[in-house]
C-alpha positions, 0 to 999 in steps of 0.5 A: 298357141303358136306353130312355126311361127304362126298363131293358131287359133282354137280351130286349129288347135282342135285340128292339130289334137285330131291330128295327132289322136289319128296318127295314135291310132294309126299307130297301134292298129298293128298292135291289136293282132298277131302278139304275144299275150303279156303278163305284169312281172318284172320285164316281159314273159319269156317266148313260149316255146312251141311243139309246133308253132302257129305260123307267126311264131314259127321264127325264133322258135325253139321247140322243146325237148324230153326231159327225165328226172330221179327221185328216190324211192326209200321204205315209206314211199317217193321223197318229196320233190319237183320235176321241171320239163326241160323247157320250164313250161311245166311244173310237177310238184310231188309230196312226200309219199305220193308214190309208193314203195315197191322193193327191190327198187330204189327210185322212180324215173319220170319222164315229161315229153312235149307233144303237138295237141294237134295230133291228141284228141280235142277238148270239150266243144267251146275249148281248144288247145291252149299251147303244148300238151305235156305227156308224163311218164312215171316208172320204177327204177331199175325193175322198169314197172309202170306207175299210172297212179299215184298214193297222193295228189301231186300238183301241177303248173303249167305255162300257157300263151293265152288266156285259160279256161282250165288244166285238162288231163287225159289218161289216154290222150283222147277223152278229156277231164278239167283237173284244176283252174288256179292261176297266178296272179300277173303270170301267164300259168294255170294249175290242179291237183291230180293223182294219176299220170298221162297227158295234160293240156291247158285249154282256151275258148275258141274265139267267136266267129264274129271277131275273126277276120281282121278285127272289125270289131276293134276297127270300128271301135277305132273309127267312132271314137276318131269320129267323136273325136273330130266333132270335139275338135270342131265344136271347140274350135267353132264355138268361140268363133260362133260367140263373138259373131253372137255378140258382135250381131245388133239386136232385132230392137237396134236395127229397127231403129 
């Protein structure tokens, strides 16, 4: 092998393959904290949107809003429909008759607003929030009344910035239920079924103490391999060197003689 005009033997070649595994890693140590987490699709996920953003998405982000949706009401129920909140991080899917006919009205409003899980109450011990929480309104139209259970499972996707551990639901806000644990393979959602309305919430395990505080897990992880790496890069460049001396060395016979 040859380096600016020299030829460099195996040691070197060794050192120079150390070299550029240690500016490798070097290079993605950033990378291991502090990103958002990434999905397979086509071309990356698009920003969460957050109520209240952790300090290092506070930049760029926009916090979403309250949305209303109409479905209409006839003799025998709700008609089938889909309800997006107004930043498409959640999905509610409403079959055909889920809410029941109530004349004179002729529709129902449904009204999804974004709230800070900060200020609900916490999931189960080992669980925390796994981005917003959603609270769903649902109300006849025009006469006003409450709906707080529906004739018929609806089913619901919800977007989340983290790895799940399950959707959660909480007539109240305050005392948790686990509604469903479905995902979508290569995206970023988790999903349930339910027949009553309130706030949902994807949920997340808490991290480990051990591995808060920079990341010395990954860290010395990073450093026994640089280290085994080293050890490759010098036996393979010392070992030729070591057979010719072997080979070049009289034997014990022929210096007697």
């Amino acid at each position: 092998m040859r380096l600016a005009g020299r030829r460099v033997g195996p040691l070197g070649v060794g050192v120079v393959l150390l070299a550029l595994y240690a500016l490798a890693v070097a290079a993605s140590l950033p990378l291991g904290h502090g990103i958002r987490p990434m999905f397979e699709s086509i071309g990356p996920p698009p920003a969460y949107r957050w109520v209240k953003p952790p300090p290092a998405f506070a930049a760029g982000n926009v916090a979403p809003r309250p949305s209303e949706s109409t479905v209409g009401v006839g003799p025998q129920g709700s008609d089938q429909a889909g309800v997006l909140s107004e930043d498409n991080q959640l999905v509610l899917n409403l079959p055909p008759h889920a809410i029941p006919p109530h004349p004179p009205d002729t529709s129902v409003l449904m009204r999804v607003v974004p709230v800070d899980p900060a200020i609900l109450g916490p999931l189960p011990t080992g669980l925390r929030a796994n981005g917003n929480a959603y609270q769903v309104k649902v109300g006849y139209q025009p006469s006003g009344a409450e709906i707080t259970t529906l004739a018929t499972a609806m089913s619901i996707l919800l977007t989340v910035p983290e790895t799940t551990a399950g959707l959660w639901f909480s007539a109240d806000g305050r005392a948790w239920q686990r509604v469903g644990n479905q995902t979508v393979p290569g995206q970023p959602v988790v999903g349930g079924t339910f027949n009553q309305v309130g706030y949902f919430l994807g949920g997340t395990h808490v991290t480990p103490p051990s591995s808060k505080g920079g990341g010395g897990g990954n860290v010395t992880g990073i450093v026994i391999a640089v280290v085994l790496t080293a050890a490759l890069a010098v036996a393979l460049g010392f070992a030729p060197a070591l057979r010719r001396r072997l080979r070049g060395r009289p034997s014990g016979r022929s210096r007697r003689r």
